[in-house]
Residue frames as qw, qx, qy, qz and C-alpha x, y, z in Angstrom:
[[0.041, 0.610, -0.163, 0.775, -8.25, -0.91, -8.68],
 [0.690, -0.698, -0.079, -0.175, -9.89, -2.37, -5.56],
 [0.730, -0.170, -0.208, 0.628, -5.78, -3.08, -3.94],
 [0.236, 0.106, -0.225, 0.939, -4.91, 0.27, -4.41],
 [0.621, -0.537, -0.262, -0.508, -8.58, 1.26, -2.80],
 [0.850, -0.513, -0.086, 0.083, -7.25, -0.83, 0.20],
 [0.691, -0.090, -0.159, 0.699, -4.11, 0.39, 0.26],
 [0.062, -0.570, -0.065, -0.817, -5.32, 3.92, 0.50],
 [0.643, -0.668, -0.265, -0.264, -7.17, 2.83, 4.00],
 [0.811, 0.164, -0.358, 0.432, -3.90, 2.24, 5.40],
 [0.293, -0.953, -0.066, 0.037, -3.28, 4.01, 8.27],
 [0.533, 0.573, -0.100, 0.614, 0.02, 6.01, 8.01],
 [0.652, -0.715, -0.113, 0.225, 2.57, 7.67, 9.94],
 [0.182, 0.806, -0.559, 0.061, 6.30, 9.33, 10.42],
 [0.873, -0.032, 0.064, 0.482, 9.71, 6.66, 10.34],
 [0.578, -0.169, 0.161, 0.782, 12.35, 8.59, 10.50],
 [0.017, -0.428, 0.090, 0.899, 12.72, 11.45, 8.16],
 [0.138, -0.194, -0.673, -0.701, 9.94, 10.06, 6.04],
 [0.594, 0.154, 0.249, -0.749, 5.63, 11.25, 6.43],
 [0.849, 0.252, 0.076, -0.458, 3.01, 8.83, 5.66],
 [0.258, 0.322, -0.875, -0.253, 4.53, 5.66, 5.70],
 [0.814, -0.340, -0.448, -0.146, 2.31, 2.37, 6.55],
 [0.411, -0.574, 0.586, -0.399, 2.41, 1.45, 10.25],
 [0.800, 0.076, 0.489, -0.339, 1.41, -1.79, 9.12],
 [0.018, -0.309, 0.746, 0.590, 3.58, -3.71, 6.02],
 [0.634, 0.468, 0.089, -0.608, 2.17, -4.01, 3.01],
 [0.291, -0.351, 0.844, 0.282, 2.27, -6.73, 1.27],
 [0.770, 0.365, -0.227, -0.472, 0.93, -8.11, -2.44],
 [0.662, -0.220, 0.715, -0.048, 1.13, -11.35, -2.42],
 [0.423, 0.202, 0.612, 0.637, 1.10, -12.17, -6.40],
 [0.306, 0.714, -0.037, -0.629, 0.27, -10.15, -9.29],
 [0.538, 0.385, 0.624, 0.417, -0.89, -10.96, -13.17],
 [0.123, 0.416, -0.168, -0.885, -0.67, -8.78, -15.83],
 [0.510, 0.575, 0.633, -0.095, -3.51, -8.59, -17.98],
 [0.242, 0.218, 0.531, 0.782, -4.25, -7.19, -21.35],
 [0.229, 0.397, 0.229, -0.859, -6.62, -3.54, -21.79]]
């Protein structure tokens, strides 16, 4: 949960006709899926 913790800090903005987008791309660089 700590990525989407750091993607929450993200400062945000308007583009176009959209609110609160990143001013800043985001970007995940890999991802594993694990077992619960």
């Amino acid at each position: 949960m700590d990525v989407i913790e750091k993607m929450r800090g993200v400062p945000t903005g308007r583009f176009g006709m959209h609110a609160d987008v990143p001013k800043e791309p985001v970007v995940i660089n890999s991802a594993t899926i694990i077992s619960e």
